[in-house]
C-alpha positions as CSV (number, residue, x, y, z in Angstrom):
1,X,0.4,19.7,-2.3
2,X,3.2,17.2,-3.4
3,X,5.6,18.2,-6.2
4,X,4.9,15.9,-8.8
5,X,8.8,16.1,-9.8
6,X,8.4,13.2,-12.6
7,X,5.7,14.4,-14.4
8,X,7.4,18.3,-14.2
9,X,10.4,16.5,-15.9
10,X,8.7,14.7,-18.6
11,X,6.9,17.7,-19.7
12,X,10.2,19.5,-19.4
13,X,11.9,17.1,-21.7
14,X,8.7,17.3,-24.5
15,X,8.7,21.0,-24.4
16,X,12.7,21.4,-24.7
17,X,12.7,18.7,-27.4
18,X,10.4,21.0,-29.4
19,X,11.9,24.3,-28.5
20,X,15.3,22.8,-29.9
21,X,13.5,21.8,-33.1
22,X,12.4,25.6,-33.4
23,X,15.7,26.6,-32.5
24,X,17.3,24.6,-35.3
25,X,14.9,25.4,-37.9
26,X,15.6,29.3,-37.2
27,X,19.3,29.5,-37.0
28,X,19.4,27.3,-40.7
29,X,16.4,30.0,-42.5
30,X,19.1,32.5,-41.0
31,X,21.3,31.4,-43.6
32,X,18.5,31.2,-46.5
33,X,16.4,34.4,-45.0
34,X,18.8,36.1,-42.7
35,X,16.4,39.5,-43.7
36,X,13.3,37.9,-41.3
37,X,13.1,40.2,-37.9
38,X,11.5,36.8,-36.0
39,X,14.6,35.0,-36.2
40,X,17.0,36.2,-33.6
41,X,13.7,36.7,-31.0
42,X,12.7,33.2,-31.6
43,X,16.0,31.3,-31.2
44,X,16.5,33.7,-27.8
45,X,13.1,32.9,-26.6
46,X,13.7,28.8,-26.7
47,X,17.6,29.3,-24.8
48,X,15.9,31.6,-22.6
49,X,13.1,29.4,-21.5
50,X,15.6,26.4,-21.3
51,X,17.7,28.1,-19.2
52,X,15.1,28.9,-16.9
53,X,13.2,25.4,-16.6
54,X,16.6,24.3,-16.3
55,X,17.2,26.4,-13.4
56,X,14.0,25.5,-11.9
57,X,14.5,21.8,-11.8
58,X,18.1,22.2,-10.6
59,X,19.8,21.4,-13.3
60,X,22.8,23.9,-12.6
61,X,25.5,23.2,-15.6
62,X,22.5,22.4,-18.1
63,X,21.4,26.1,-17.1
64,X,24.5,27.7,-17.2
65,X,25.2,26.1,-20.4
66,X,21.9,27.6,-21.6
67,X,22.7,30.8,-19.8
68,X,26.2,31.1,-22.2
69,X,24.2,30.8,-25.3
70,X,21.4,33.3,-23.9
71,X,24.0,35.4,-24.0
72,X,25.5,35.2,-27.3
73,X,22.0,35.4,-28.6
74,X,21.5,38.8,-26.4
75,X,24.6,40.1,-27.8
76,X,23.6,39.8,-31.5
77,X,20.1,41.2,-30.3
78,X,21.7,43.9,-29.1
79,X,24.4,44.5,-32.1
80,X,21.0,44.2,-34.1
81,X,23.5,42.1,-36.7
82,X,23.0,38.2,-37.9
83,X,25.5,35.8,-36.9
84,X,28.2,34.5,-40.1
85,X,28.3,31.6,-41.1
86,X,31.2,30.0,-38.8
87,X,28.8,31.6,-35.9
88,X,25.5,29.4,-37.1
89,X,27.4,26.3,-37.5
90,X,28.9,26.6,-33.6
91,X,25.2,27.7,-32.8
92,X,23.7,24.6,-34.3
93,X,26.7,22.6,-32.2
94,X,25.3,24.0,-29.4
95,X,21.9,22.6,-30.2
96,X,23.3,19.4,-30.9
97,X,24.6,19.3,-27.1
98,X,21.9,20.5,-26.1
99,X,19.9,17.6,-27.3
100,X,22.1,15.2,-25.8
101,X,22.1,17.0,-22.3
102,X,18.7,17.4,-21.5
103,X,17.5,13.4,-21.4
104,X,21.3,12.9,-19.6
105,X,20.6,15.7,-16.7
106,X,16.6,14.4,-16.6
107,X,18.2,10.8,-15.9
108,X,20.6,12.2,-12.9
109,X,24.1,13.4,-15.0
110,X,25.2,17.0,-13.0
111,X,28.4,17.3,-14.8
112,X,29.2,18.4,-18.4
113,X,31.6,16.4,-20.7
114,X,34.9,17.8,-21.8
115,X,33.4,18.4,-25.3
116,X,30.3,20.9,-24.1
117,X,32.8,22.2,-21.3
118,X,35.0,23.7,-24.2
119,X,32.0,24.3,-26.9
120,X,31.1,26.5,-23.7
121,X,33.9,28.0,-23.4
122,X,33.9,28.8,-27.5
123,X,30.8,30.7,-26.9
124,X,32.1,32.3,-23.9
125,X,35.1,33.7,-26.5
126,X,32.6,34.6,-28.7
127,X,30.7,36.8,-25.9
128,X,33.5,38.4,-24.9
129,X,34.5,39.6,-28.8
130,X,31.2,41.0,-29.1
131,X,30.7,42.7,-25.9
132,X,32.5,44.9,-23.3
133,X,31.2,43.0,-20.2
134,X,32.6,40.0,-18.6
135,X,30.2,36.4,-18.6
136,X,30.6,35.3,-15.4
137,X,28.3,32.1,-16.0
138,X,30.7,31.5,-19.1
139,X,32.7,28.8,-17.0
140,X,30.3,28.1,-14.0
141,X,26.8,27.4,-13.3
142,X,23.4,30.2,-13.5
143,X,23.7,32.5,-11.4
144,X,20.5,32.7,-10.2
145,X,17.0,30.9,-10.5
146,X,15.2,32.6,-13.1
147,X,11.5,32.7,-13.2
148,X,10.1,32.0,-17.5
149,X,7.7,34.1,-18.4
150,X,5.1,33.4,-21.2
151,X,3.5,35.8,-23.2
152,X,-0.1,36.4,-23.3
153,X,-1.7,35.8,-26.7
154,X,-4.8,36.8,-27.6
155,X,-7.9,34.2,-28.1
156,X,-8.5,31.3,-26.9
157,X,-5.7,28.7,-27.3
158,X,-6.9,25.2,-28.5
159,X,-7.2,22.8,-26.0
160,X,-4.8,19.6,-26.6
161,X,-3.8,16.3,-24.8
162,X,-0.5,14.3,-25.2
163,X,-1.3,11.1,-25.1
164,X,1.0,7.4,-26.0
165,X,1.0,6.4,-28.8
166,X,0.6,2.9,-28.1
167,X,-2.6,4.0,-26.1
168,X,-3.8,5.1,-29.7
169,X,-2.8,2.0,-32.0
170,X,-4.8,-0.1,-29.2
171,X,-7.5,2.2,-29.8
172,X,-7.5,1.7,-33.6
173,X,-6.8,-2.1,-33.1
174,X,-9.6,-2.2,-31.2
175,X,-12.2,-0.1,-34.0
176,X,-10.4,-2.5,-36.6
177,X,-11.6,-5.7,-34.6
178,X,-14.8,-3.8,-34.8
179,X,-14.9,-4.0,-38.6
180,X,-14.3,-7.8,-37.9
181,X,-17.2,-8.1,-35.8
182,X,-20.0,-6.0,-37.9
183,X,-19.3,-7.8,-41.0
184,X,-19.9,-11.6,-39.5
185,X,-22.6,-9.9,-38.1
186,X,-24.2,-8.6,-41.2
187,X,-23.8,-11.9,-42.8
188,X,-25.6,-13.7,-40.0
189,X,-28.7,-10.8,-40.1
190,X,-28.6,-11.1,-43.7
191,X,-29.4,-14.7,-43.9
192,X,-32.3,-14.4,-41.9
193,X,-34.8,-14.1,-44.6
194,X,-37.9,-13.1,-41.8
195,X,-39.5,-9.8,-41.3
196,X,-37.8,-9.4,-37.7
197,X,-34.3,-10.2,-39.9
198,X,-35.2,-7.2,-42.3
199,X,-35.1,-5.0,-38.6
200,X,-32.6,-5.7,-37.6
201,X,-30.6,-5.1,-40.7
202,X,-31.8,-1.7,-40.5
203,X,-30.7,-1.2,-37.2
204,X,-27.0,-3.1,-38.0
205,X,-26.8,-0.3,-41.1
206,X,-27.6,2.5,-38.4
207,X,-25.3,1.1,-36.2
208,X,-22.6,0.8,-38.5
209,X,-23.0,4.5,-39.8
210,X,-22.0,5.5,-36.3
211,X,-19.5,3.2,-36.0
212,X,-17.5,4.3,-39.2
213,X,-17.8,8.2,-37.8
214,X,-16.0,6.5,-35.0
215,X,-13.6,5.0,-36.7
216,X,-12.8,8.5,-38.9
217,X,-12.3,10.6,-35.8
218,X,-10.0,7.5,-34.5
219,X,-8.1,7.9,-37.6
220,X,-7.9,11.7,-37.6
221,X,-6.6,11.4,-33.7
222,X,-3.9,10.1,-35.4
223,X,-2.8,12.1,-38.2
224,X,0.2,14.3,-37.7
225,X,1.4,17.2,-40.0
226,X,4.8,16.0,-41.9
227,X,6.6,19.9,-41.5
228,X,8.4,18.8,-38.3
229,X,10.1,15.9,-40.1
230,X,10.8,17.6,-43.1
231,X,12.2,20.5,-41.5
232,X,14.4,18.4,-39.9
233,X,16.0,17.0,-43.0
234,X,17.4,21.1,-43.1
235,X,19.9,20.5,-41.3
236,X,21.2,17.1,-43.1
237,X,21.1,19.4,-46.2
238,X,23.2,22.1,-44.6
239,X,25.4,20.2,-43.6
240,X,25.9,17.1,-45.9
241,X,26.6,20.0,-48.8
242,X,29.0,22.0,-46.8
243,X,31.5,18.8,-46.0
244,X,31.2,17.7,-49.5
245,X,32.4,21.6,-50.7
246,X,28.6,22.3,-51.9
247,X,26.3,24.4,-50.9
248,X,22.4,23.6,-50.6
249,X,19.5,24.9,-49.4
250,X,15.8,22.6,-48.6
251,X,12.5,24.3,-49.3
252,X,9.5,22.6,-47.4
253,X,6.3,22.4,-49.3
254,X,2.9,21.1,-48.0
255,X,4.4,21.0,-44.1
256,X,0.4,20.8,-43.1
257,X,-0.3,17.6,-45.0
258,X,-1.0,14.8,-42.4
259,X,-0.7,11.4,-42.2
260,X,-0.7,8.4,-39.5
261,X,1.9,9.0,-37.1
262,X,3.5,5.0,-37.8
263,X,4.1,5.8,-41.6
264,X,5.5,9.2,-41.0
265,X,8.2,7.4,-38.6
266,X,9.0,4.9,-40.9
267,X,9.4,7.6,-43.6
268,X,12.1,8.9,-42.1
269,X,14.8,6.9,-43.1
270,X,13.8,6.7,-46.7
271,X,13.8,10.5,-47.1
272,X,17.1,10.8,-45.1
273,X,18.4,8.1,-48.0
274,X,17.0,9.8,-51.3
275,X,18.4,13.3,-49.7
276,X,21.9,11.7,-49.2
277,X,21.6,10.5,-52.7
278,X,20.4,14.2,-54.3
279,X,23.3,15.9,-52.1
280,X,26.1,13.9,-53.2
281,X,25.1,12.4,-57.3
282,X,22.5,14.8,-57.7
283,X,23.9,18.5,-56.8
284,X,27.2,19.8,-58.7
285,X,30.0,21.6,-57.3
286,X,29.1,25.7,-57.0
287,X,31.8,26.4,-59.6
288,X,30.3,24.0,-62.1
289,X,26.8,25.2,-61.5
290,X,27.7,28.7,-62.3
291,X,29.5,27.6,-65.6
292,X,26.0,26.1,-66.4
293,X,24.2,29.0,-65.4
294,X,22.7,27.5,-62.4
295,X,22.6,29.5,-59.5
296,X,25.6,28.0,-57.0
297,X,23.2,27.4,-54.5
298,X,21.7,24.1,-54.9
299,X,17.9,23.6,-54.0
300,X,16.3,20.3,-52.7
301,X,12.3,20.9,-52.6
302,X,10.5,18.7,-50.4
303,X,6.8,18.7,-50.8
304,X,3.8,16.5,-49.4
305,X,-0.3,16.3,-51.4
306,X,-3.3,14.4,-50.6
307,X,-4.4,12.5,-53.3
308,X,-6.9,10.1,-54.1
309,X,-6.4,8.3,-50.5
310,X,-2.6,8.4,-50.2
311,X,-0.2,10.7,-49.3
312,X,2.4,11.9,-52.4
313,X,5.9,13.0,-51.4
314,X,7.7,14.4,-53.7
315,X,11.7,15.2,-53.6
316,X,13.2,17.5,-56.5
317,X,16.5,18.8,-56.9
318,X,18.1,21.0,-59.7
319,X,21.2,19.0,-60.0
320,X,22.7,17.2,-62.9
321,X,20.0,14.3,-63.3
322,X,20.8,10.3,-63.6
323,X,23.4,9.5,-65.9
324,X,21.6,7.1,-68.4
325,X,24.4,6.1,-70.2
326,X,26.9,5.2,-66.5
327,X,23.7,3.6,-65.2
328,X,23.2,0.8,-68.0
329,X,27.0,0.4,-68.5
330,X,26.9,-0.6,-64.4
331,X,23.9,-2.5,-65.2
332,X,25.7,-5.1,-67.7
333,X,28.7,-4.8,-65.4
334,X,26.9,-6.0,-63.2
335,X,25.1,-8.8,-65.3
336,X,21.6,-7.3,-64.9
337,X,21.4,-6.6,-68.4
338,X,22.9,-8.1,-71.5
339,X,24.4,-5.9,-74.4
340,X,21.0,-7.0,-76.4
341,X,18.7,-5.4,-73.8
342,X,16.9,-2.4,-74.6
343,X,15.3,-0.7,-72.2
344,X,13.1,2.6,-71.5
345,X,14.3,5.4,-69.4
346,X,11.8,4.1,-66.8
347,X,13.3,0.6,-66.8
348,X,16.5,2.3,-66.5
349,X,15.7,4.0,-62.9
350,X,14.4,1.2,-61.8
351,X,17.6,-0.5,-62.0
352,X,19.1,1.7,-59.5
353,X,17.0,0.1,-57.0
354,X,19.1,-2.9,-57.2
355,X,20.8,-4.4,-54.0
356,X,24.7,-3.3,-54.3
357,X,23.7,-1.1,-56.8
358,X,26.2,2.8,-57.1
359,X,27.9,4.8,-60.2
360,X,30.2,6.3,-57.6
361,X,33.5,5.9,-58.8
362,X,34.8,6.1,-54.9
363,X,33.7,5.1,-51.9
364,X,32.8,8.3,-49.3
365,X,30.8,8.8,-46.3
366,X,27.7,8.9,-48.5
367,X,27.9,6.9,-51.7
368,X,30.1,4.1,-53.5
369,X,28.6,1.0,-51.3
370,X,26.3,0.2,-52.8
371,X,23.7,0.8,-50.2
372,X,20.7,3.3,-50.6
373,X,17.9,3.0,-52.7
374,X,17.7,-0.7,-52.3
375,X,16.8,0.2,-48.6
376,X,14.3,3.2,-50.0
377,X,12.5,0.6,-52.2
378,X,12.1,-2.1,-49.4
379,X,11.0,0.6,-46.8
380,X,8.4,1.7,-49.0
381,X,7.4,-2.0,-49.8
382,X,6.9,-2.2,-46.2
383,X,4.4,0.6,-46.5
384,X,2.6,-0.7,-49.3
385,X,3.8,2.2,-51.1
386,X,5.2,2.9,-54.6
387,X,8.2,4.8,-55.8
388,X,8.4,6.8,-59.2
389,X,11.3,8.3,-60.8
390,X,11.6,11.1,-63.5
391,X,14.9,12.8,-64.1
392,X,16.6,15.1,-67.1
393,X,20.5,14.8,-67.1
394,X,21.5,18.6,-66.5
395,X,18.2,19.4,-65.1
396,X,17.5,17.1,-62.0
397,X,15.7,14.6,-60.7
398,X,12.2,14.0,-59.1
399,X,11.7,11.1,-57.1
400,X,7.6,10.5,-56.1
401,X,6.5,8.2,-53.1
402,X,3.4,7.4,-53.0
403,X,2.2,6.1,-49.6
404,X,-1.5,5.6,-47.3
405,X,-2.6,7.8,-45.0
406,X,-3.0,4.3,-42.4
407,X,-1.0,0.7,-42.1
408,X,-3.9,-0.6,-40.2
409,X,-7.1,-0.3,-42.0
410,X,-7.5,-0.6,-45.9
411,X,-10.2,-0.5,-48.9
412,X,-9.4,-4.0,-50.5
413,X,-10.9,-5.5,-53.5
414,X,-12.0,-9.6,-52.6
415,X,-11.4,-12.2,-54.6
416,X,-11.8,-16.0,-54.8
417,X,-9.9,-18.9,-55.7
418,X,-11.1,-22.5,-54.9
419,X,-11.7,-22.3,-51.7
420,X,-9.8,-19.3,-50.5
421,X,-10.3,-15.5,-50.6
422,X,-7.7,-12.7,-50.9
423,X,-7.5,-9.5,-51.1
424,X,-6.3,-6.8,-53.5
425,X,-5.5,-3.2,-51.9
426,X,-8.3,-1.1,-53.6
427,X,-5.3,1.2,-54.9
428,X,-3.9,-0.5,-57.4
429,X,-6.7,-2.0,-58.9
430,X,-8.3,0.1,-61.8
431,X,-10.8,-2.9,-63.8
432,X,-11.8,-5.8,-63.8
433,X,-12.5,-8.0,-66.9
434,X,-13.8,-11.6,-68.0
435,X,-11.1,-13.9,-69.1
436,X,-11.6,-14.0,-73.0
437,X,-12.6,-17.8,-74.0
438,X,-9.7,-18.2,-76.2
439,X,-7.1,-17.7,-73.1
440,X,-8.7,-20.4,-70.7
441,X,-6.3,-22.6,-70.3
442,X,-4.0,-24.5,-67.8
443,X,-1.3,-21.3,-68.0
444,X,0.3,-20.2,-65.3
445,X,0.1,-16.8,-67.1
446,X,0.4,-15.2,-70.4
447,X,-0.8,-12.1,-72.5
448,X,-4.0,-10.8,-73.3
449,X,-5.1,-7.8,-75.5
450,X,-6.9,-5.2,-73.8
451,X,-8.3,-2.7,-75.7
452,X,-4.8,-3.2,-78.5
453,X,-2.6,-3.3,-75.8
454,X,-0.4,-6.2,-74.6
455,X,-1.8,-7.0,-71.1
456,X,0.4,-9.6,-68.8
457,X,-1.1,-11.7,-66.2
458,X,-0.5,-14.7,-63.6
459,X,-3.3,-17.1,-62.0
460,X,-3.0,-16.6,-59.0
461,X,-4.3,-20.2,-58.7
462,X,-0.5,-20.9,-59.7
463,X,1.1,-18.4,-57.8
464,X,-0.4,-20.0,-54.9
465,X,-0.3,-23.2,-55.9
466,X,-4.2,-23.8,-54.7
467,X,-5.3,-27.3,-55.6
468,X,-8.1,-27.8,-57.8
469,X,-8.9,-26.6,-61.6
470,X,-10.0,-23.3,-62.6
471,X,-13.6,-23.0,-63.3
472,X,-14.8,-22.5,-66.9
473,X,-15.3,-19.1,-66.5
474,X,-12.1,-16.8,-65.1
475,X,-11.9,-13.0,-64.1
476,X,-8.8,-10.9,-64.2
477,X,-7.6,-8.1,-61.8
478,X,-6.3,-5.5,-64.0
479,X,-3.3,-4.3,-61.5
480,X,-1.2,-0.5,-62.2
481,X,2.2,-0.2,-60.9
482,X,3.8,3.1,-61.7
483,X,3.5,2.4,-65.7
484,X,3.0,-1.1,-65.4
485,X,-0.2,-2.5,-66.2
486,X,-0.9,-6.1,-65.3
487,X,-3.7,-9.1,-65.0
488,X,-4.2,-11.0,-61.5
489,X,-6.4,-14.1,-62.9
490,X,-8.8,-15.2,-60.4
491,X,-11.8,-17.8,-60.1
492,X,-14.4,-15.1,-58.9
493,X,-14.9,-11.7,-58.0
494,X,-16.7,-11.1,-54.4
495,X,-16.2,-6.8,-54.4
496,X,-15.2,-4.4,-52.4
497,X,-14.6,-4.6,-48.5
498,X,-12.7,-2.6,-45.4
499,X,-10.0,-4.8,-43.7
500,X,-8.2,-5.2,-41.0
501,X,-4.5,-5.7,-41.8
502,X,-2.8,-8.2,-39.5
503,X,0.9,-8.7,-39.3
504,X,2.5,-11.7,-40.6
505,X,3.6,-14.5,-38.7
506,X,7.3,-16.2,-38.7
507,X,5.9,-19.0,-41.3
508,X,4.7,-16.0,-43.7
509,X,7.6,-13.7,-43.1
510,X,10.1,-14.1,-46.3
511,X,6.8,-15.5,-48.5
512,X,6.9,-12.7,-51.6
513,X,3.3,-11.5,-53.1
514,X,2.1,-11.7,-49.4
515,X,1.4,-7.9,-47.6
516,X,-0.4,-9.2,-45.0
517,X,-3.5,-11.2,-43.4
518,X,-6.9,-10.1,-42.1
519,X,-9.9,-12.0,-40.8
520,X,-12.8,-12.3,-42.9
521,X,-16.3,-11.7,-42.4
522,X,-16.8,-15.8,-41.7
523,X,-14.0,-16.2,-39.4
524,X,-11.9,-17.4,-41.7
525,X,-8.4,-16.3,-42.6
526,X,-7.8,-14.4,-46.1
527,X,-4.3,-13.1,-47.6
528,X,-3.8,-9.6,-48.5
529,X,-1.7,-9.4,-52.2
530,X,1.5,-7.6,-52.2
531,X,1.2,-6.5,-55.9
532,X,4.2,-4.2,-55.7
533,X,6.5,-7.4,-55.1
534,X,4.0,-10.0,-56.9
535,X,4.8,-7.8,-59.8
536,X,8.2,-6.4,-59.6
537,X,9.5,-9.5,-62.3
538,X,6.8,-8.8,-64.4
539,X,8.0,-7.8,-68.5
540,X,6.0,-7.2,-71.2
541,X,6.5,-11.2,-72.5
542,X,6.5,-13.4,-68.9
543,X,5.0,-13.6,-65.8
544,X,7.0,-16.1,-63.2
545,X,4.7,-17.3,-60.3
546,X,7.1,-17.6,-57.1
547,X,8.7,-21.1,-56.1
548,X,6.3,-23.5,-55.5
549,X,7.5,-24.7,-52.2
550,X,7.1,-20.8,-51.0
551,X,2.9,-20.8,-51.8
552,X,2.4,-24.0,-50.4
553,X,4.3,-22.8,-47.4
554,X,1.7,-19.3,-47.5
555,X,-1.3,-21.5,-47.8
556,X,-1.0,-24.3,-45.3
557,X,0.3,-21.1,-42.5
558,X,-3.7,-19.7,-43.2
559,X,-5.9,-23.0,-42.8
């Protein structure tokens, strides 16, 4: 039987990638929970194994490189102690190498660089403190192949498949196209007004029952628990606090929640952003945290819901809090505000979300740029999220992203004006109203009362610039974003339907108020409404529709 050495190595490669990730995780709760027994056995199990697969696939200095840390690991097994501080950080060192080896060796490398040959030889040192014997593999390769073993464990193991990921956004393409295809359908049946016609609309409702069980275990295929990424944020704690003389710890709450794989990548870097942020403004020094009466050990929690459709990430910390007061004086020096404004505390966090935006009176490795949560707020645009920020000076900070569980299918709200139909993401819609006959006019927006309270709202006739005049009787949206209520005027209301979202084009690409496009039940192409950014200039007295040369530009790119 051939040796299938390609596939050997590419499941090599997955398993030592997670193995590392375990490794990591367990030498940083060392430092947090240094009393758990499962530890030390852990973080030897994963060198162990590595060593050994190494060995297999002849990988001698990636082995023997695994070998020198096996042995460390052994030692400290055998001492029955936990490794200091200075230990774990040339342990996690170690990982970091190791990371960077195993793809090099898989692609042909056979040699170590000067930098792992004298991390090696640091842990060699370190062996040879601890121990009486002599490492001979401390500057050479294994010494012999070694054979892994796996424990037994009890049960049945669940069966699984790795599978591409691109194998599974065609497959969800494909069930969204399905959508597509059922709902021209339905209109077709639904215009024949025979007795065969009522049959077969029977049938298409039977049909389309089965279909959207489909389509849910398509989406659950999908979903992926966020613990791995937000254990792996840990580490950025650890060691963001340590160079900046603090000291941090991350707690990990709701590491089961899941959500599509393609939103959990592009969360990354957002979180990696708001925990730079909470490490270096957020957390004080240990010294002034004691004066306080904080404990000197800052804590960053981390924490992941379900909730109404969307996915809520929450990141806390129990530092100082936003300055108000250094905020709004960099606001006006900065010409956002005048000396006249007044503002609420949630107008005031939203202002740190401008570009160029920082209080840091220097420039470091983390802060004083300008550049951060201008790049959270545009990431979670691009996921048709919402961000959401609550903070106490001297008590800390929560910021709340709220995300959906999938980029590729959505419950939208339709709506017509003139001839053409958009789409409103069912999630920030919460009523819809008849424009009062006292506000039809030829605005481009205005106010309304709803229910004593001062509602804004655009036509998005005007926003749009669609040709034609608005019929005598109007509809609003009403629109919620974070605490701001708002009115999208429209010329009819067509109700709710499941879309396809479809990526924009070059022509629709810098057009603001646009998410995205989808094909509608006629063939025809309908816009889906980026409230977040249609919205973002919205006060409690205007409403400015974007330039008009943009919404021609959006209009003529869907006819």
């Amino acid at each position: 039987m051939d040796f299938d050495r390609e596939g050997v190595v590419a499941s090599f490669l997955s398993e030592t990638e997670e193995g590392l990730s375990l490794m990591e995780q367990s030498l940083l709760a060392m430092e947090s929970n240094p009393s758990d027994p499962e530890l030390l056995p852990n973080i030897f199990r994963v060198a162990h194994s590595l060593k050994g697969n190494a060995t297999s696939l002849d990988f001698k200095e990636l082995a023997g490189f695994a070998h020198v840390v096996e042995d460390l690991l052994d030692v400290l097994r055998q001492e029955q102690s936990l490794p200091e501080p200075e230990l774990v950080s040339l342990l996690l060192k170690a990982v970091d190498e190791l990371r960077a080896m195993v793809p090099s060796f898989a692609a042909g490398t056979i040699d170590l660089t000067n930098g792992q040959k004298e991390i090696r030889k640091q842990i060699a040192r370190e062996v040879q403190k601890r121990s009486k014997r002599v490492l001979k593999a401390a500057v050479g390769s294994a010494d012999s192949p070694v054979v892994t073993k796996h424990d037994a464990l009890p049960g049945v193991m669940p069966r699984t498949l790795r599978a591409d990921v691109e194998k599974l956004d065609r497959i969800l393409n494909l069930t969204g196209e399905i959508v597509t295809a059922q709902n021209r359908l339905r209109q077709m049946i639904e215009k024949l007004e025979t007795a065969q016609g009522s049959a077969l609309l029977d049938m298409h409702r039977e049909a389309e029952r089965l279909y959207l069980e489909l389509q849910g275990e398509v989406m659950r295929i999908r979903l992926v628990p966020v613990g791995p990424l937000f254990r792996q944020f840990a580490r950025s704690v650890r060691d963001l606090a340590k160079n900046h003389g603090k000291i941090a710890r991350l707690e990990v709450i709701g590491a089961d929640v899941e959500v599509d794989t393609t939103v959990l990548e592009q969360l990354k870097d957002p979180l990696l952003h708001l925990i730079r942020n909470a490490v270096d403004h957020g957390l004080e020094k240990p010294a002034l945290r004691e004066s306080q009466g904080k404990n000197q050990c800052g804590v960053i929690k981390l924490s992941a819901a379900h909730s109404a459709g969307n996915i809520i990430v929450k990141l806390q910390d129990d530092g100082a809090g936003f300055n108000r007061s250094k905020i709004l004086e960099k606001a006006k020096r900065m010409g956002i505000l005048s000396e006249k404004d007044v503002v609420r505390d949630q107008e005031i966090y939203e202002l740190v979300f401008h570009a160029g935006f920082s209080t840091a009176d220097s420039v470091t490795d983390l802060s004083g740029r300008g550049v951060g949560l201008d790049v959270v707020r545009r990431n979670i645009d691009a996921l048709r999220g919402m961000v959401e920020i609550t903070s106490e000076e001297g008590k800390g900070t929560s910021i709340t992203l709220r995300l959906p569980l999938t980029l590729t299918i959505i419950e939208g709200f339709s709506v017509a004006v003139g001839n053409e139909t958009f789409v409103v993401p069912l999630e920030y819609v919460t009523e819809c109203i008849e424009m009062p006959a006292g506000r039809r006019s030829s605005d481009a927006s205005g106010i309304l009362n709803l229910r004593g309270k001062a509602l804004p709202y655009m036509r998005l006739r005007d926003v749009f610039h669609i040709p034609g005049d608005a019929p005598k009787k109007e509809n609003v949206v009403v629109v919620k974003l974070n605490e701001l209520h708002a009115g999208i005027a429209v010329d009819r209301l067509l109700g709710g339907v499941q879309t396809v979202v479809k990526p924009l084009g070059r022509a629709l690409g810098g057009v603001s108020g646009v998410a995205g496009s989808t094909v509608l039940g006629d063939g025809r192409v309908g816009l889906i409404v980026d409230v977040p950014s249609l919205l973002r200039g919205v006060t409690r007295s205007t409403l400015q529709p974007l330039p008009a040369q943009q919404k021609r530009t959006a209009i003529r790119a869907t006819s």
